[in-house]
HTML snippet that shows the backbone in 3Dmol.js (N, CA, C, O; Angstrom):
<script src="https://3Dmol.org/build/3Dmol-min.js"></script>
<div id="view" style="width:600px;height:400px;position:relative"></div>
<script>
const pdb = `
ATOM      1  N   UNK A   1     -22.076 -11.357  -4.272  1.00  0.00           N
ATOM      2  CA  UNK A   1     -21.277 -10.907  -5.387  1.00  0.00           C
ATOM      3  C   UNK A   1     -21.004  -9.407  -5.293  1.00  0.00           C
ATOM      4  O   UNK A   1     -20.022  -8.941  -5.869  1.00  0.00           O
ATOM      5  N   UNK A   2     -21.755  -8.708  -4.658  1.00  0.00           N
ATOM      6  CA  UNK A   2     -21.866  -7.698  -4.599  1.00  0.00           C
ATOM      7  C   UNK A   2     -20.864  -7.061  -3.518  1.00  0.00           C
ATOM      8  O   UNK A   2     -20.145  -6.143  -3.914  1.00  0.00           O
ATOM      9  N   UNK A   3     -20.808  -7.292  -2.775  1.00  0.00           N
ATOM     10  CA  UNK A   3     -19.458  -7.495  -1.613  1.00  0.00           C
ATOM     11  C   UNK A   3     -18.345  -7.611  -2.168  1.00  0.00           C
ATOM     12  O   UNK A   3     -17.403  -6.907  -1.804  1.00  0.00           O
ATOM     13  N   UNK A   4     -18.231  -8.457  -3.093  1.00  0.00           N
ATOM     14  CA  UNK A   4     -16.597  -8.853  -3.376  1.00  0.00           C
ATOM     15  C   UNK A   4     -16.459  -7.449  -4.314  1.00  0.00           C
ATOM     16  O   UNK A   4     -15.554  -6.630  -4.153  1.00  0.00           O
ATOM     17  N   UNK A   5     -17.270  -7.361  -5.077  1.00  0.00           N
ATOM     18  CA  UNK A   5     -16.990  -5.790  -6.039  1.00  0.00           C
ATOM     19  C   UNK A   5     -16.601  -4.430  -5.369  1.00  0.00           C
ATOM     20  O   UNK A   5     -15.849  -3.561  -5.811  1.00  0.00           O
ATOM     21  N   UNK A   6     -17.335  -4.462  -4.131  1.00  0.00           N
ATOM     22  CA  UNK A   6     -17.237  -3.613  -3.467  1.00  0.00           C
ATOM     23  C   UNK A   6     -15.817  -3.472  -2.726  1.00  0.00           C
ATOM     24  O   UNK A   6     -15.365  -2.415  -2.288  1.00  0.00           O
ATOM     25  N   UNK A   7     -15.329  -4.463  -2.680  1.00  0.00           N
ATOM     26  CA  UNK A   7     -13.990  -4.659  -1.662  1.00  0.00           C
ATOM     27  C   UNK A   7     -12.964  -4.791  -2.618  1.00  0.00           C
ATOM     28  O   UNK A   7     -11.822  -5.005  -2.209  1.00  0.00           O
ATOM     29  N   UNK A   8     -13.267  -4.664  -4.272  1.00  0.00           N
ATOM     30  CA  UNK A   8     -12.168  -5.239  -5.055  1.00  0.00           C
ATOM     31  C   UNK A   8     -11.934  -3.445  -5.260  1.00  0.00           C
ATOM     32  O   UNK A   8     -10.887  -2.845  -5.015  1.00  0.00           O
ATOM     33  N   UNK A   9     -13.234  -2.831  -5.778  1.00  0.00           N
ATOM     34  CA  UNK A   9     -13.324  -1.357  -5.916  1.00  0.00           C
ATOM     35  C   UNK A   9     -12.179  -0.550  -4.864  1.00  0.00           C
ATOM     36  O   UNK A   9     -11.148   0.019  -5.221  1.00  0.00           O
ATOM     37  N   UNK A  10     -12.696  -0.694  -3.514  1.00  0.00           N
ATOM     38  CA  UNK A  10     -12.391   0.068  -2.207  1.00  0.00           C
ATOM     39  C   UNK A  10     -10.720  -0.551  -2.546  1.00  0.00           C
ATOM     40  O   UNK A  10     -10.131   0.515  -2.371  1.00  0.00           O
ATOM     41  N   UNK A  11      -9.945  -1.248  -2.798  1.00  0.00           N
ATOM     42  CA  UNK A  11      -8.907  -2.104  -2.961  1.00  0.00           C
ATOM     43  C   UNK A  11      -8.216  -1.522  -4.074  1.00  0.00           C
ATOM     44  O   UNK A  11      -7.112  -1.002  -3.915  1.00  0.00           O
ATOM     45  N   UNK A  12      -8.529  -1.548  -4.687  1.00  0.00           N
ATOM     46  CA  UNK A  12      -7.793  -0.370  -6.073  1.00  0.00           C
ATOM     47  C   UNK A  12      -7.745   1.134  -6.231  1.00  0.00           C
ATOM     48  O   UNK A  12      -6.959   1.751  -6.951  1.00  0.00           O
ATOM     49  N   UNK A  13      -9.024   1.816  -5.189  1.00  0.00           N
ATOM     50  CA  UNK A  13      -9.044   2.923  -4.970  1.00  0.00           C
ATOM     51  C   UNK A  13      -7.724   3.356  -3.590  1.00  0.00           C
ATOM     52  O   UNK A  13      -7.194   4.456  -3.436  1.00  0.00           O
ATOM     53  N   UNK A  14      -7.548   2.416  -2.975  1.00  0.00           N
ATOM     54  CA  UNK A  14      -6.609   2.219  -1.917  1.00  0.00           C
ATOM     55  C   UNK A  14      -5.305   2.414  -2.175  1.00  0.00           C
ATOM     56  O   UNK A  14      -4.487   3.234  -1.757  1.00  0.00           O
ATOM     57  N   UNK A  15      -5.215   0.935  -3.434  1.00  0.00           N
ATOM     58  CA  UNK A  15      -4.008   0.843  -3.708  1.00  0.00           C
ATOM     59  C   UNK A  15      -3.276   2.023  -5.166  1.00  0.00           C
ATOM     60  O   UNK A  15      -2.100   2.007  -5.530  1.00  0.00           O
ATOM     61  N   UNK A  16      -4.148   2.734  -5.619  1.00  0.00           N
ATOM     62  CA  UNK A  16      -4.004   4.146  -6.403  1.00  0.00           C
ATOM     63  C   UNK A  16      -3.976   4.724  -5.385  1.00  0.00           C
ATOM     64  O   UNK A  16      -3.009   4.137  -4.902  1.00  0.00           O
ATOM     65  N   UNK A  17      -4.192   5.246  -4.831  1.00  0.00           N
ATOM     66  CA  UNK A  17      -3.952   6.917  -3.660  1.00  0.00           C
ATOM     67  C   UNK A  17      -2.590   6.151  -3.235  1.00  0.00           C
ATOM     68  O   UNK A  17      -1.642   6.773  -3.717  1.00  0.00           O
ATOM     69  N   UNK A  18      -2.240   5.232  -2.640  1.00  0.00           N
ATOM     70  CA  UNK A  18      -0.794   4.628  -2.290  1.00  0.00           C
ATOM     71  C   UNK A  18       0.289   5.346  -3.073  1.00  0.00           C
ATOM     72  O   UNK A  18       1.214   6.115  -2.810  1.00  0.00           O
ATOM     73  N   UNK A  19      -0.277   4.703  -4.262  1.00  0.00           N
ATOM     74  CA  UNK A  19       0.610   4.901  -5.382  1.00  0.00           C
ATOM     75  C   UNK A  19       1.011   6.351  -5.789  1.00  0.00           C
ATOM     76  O   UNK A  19       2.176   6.581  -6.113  1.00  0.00           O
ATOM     77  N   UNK A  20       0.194   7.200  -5.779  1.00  0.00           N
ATOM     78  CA  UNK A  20       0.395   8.564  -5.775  1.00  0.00           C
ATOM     79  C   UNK A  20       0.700   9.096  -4.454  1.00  0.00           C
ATOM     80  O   UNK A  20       1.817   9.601  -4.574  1.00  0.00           O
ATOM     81  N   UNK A  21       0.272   9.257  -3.191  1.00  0.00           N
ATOM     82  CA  UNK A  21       1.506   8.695  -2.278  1.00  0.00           C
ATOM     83  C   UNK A  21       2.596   8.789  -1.955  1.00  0.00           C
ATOM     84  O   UNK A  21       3.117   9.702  -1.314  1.00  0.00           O
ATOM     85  N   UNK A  22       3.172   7.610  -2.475  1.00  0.00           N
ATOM     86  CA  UNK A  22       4.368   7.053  -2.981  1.00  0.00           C
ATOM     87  C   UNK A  22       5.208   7.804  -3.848  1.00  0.00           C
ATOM     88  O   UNK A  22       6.411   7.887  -3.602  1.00  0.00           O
ATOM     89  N   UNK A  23       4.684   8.377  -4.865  1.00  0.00           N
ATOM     90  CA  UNK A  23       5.301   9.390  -5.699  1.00  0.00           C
ATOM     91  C   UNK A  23       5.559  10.586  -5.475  1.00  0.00           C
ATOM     92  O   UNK A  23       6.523  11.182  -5.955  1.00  0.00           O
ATOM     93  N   UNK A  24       4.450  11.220  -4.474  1.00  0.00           N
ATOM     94  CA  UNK A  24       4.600  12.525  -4.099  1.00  0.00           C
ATOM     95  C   UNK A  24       5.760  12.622  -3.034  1.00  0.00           C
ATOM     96  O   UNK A  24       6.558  13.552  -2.918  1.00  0.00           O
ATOM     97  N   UNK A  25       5.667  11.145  -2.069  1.00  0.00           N
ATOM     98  CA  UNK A  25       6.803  11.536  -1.099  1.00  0.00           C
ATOM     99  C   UNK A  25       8.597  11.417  -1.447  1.00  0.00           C
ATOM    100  O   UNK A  25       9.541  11.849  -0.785  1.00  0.00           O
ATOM    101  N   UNK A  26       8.581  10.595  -2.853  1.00  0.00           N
ATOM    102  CA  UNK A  26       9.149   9.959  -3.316  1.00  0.00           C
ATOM    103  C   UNK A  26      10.067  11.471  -4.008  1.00  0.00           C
ATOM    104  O   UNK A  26      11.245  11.804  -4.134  1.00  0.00           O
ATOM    105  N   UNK A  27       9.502  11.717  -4.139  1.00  0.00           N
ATOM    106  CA  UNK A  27       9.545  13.193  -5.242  1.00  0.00           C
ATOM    107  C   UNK A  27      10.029  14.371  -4.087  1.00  0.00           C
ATOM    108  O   UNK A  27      10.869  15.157  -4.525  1.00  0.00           O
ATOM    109  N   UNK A  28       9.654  14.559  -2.844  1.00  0.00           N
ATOM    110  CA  UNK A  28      10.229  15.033  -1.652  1.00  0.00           C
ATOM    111  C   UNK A  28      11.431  14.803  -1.738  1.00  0.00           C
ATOM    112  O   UNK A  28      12.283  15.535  -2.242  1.00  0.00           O
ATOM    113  N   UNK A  29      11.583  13.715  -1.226  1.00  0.00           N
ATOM    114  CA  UNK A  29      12.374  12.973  -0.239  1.00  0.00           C
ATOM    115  C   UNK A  29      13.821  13.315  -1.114  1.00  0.00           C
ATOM    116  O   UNK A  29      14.861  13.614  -0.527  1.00  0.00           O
ATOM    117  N   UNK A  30      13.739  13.242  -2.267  1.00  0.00           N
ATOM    118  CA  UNK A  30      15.143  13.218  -3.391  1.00  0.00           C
ATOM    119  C   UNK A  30      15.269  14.672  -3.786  1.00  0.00           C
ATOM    120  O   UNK A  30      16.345  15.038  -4.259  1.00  0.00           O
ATOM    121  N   UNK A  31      14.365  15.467  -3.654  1.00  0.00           N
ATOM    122  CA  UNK A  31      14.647  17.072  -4.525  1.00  0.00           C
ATOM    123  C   UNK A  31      14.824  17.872  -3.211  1.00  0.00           C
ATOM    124  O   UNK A  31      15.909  18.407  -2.983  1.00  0.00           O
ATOM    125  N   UNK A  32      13.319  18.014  -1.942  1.00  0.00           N
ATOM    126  CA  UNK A  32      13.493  18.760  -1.265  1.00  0.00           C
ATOM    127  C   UNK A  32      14.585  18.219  -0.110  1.00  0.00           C
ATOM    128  O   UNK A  32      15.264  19.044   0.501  1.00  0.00           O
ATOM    129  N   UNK A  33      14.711  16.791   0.152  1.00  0.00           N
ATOM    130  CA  UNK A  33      15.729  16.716   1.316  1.00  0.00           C
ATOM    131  C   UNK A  33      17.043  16.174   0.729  1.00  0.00           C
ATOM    132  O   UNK A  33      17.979  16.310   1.517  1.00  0.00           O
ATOM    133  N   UNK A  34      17.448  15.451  -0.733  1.00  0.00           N
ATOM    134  CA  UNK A  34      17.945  15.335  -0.632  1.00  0.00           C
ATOM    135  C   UNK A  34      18.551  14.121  -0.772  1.00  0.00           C
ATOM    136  O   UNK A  34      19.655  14.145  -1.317  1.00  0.00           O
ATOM    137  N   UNK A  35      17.975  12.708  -0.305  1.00  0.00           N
ATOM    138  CA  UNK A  35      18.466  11.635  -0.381  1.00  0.00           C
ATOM    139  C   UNK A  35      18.721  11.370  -1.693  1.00  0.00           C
ATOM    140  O   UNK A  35      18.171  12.062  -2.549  1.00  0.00           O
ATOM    141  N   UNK A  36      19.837  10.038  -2.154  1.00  0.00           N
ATOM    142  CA  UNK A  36      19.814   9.714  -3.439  1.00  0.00           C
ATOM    143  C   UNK A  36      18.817   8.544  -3.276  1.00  0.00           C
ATOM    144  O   UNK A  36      18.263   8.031  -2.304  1.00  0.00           O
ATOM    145  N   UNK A  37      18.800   8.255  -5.031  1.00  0.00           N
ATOM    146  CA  UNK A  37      17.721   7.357  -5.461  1.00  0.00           C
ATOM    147  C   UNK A  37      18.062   6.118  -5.009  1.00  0.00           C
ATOM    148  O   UNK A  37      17.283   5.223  -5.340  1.00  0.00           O
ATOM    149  N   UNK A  38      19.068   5.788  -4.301  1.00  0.00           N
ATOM    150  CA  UNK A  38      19.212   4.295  -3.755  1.00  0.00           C
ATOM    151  C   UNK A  38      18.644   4.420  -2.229  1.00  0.00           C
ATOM    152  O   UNK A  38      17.855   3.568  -1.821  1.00  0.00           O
ATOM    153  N   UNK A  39      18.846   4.944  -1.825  1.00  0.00           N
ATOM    154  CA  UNK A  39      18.207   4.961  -0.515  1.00  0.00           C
ATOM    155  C   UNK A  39      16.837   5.597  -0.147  1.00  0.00           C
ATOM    156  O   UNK A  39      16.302   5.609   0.962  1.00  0.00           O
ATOM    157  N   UNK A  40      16.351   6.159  -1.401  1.00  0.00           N
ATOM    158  CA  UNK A  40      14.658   6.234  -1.473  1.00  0.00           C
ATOM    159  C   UNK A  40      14.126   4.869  -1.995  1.00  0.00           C
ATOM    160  O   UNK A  40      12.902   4.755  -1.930  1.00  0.00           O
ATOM    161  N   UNK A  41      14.978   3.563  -2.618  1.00  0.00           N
ATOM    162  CA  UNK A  41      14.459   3.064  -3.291  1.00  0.00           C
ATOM    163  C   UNK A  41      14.195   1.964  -2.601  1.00  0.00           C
ATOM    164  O   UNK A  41      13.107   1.395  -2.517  1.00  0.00           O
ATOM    165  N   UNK A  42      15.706   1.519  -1.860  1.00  0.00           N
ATOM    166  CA  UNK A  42      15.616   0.490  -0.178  1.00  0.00           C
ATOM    167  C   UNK A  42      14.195   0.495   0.626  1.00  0.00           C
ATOM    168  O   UNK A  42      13.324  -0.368   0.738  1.00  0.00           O
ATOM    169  N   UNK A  43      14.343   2.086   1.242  1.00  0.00           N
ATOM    170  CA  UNK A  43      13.451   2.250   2.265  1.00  0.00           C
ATOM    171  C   UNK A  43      11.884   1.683   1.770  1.00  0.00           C
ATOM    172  O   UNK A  43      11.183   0.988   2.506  1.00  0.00           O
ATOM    173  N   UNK A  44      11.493   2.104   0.429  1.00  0.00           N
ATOM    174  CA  UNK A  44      10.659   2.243  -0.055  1.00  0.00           C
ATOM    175  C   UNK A  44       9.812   1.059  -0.301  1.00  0.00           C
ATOM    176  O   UNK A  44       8.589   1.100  -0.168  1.00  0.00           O
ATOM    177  N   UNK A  45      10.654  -0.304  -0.767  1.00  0.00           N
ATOM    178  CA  UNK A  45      10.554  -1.665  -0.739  1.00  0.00           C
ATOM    179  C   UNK A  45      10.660  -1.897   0.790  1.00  0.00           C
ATOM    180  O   UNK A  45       9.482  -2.254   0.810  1.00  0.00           O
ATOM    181  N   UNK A  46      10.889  -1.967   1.593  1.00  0.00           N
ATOM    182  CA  UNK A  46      10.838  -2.234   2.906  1.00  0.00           C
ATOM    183  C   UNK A  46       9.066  -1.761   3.369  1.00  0.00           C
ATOM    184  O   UNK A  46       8.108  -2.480   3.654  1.00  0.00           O
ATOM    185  N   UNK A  47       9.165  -0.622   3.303  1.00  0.00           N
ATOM    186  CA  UNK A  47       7.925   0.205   3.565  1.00  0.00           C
ATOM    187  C   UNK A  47       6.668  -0.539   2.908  1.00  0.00           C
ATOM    188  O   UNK A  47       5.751  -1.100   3.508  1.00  0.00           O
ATOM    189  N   UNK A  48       6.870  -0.392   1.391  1.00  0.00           N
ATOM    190  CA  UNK A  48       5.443  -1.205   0.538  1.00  0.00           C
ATOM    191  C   UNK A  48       5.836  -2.539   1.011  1.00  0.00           C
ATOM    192  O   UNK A  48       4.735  -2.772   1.509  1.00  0.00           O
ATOM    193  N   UNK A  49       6.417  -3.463   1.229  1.00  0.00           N
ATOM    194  CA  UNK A  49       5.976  -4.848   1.440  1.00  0.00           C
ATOM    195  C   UNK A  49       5.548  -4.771   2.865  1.00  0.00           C
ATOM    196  O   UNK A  49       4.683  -5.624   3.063  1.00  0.00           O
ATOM    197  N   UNK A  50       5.873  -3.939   4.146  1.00  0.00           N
ATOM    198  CA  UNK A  50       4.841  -3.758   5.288  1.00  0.00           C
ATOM    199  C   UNK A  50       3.706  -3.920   5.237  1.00  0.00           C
ATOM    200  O   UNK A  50       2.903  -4.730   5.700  1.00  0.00           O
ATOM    201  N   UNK A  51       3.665  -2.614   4.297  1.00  0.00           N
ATOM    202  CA  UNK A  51       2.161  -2.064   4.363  1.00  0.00           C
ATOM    203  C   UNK A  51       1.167  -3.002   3.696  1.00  0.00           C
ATOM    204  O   UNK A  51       0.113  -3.406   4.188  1.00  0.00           O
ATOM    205  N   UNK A  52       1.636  -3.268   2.576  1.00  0.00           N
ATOM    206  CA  UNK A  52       1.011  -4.939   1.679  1.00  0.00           C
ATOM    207  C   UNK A  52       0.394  -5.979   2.783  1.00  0.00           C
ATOM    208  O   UNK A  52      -0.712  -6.519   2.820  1.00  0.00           O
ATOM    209  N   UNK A  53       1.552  -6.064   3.699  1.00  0.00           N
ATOM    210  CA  UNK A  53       1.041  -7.123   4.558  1.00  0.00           C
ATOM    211  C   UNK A  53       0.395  -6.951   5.415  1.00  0.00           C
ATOM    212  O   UNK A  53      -0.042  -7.929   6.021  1.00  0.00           O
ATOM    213  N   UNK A  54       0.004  -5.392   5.902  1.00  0.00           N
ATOM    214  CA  UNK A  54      -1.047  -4.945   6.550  1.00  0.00           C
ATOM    215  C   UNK A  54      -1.966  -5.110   5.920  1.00  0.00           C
ATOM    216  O   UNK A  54      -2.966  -5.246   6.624  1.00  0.00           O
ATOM    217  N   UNK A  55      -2.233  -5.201   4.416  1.00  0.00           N
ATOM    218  CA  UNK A  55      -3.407  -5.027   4.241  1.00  0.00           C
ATOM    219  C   UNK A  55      -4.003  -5.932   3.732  1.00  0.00           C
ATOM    220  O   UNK A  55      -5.231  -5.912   3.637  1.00  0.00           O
ATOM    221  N   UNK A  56      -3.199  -7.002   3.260  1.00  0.00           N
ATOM    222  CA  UNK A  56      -4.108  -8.563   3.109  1.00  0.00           C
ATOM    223  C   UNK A  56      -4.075  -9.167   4.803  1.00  0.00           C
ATOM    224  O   UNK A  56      -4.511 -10.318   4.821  1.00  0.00           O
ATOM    225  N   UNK A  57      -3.788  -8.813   5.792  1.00  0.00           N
ATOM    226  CA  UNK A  57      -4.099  -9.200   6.841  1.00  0.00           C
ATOM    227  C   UNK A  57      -5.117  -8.705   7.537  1.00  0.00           C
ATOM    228  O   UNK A  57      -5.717  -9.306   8.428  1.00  0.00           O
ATOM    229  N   UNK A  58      -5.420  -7.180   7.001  1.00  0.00           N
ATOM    230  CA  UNK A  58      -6.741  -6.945   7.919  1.00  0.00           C
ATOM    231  C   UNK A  58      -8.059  -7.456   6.592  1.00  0.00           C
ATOM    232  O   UNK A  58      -9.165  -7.594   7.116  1.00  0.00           O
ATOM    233  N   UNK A  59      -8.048  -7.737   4.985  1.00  0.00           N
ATOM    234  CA  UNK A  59      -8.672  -7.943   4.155  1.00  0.00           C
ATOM    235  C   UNK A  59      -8.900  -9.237   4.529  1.00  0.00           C
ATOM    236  O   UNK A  59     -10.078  -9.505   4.764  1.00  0.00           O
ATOM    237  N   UNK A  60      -7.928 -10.297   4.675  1.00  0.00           N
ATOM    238  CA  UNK A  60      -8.307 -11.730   4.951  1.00  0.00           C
ATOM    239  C   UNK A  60      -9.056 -12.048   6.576  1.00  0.00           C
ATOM    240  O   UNK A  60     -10.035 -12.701   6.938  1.00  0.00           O
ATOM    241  N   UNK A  61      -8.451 -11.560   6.990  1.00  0.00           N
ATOM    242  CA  UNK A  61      -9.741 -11.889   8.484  1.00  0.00           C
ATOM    243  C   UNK A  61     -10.287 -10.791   8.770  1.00  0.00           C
ATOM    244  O   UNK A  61     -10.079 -10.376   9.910  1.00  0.00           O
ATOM    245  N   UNK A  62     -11.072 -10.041   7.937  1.00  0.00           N
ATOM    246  CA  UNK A  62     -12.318  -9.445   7.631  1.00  0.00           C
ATOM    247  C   UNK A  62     -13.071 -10.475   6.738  1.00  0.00           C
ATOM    248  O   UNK A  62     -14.192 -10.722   7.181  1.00  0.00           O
ATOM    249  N   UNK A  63     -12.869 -10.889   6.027  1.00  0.00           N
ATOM    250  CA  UNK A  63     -13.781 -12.092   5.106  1.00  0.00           C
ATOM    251  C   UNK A  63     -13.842 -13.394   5.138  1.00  0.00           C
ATOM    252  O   UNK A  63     -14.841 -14.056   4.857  1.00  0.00           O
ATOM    253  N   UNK A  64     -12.814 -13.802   5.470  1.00  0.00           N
ATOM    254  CA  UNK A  64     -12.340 -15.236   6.102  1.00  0.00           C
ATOM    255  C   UNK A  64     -12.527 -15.190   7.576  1.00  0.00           C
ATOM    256  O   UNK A  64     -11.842 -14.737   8.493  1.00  0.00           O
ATOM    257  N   UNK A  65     -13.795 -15.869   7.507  1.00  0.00           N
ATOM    258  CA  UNK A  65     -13.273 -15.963   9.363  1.00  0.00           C
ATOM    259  C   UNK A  65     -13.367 -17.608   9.448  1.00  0.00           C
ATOM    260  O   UNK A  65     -13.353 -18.285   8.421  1.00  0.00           O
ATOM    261  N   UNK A  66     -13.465 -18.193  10.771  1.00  0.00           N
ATOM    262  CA  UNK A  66     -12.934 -19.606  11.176  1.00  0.00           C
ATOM    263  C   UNK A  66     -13.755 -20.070  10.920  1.00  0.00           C
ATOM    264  O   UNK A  66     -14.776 -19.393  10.794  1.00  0.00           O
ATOM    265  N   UNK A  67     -13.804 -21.750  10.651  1.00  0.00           N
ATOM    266  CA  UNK A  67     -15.396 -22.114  10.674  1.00  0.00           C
ATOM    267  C   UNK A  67     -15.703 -22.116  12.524  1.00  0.00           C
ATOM    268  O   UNK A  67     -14.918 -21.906  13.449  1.00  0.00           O
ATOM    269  N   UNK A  68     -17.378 -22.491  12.525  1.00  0.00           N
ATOM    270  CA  UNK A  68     -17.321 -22.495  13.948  1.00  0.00           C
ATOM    271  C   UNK A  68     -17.504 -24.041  14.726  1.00  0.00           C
ATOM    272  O   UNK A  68     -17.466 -24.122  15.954  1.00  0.00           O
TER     273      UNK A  68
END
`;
const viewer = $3Dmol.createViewer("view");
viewer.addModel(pdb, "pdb");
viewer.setStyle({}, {cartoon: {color: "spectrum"}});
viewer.zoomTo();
viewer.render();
</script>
């Protein structure tokens, strides 16, 4: 039980720093360079559903493994 808390913790602490992140570059990307908000907003959904899937893929076969 103690494991899963630990990985739900490490998992929200993950997915907050993302999130701020996300905002800080977000906040770049439109004032200091420039882009408009449609094409920070594309890239951005492209980018988070990657990275999402990086990370229930290294979370699920880290804990799930095969039977033997």
């Amino acid at each position: 039980m103690d494991d899963r808390l630990g990985v739900m913790i490490t998992f929200a602490v993950i997915a907050g720093f993302a999130t701020l992140v996300a905002f800080t570059l977000g906040y770049v990307a439109h004032y200091d360079i420039g882009l408009s908000r449609l094409e920070i907003r594309s890239t951005s959904l492209i980018a988070s559903g990657a990275i999402a899937m990086l990370l229930a893929i290294e979370l699920f076969s880290q804990y799930w493994h095969k039977p033997k």
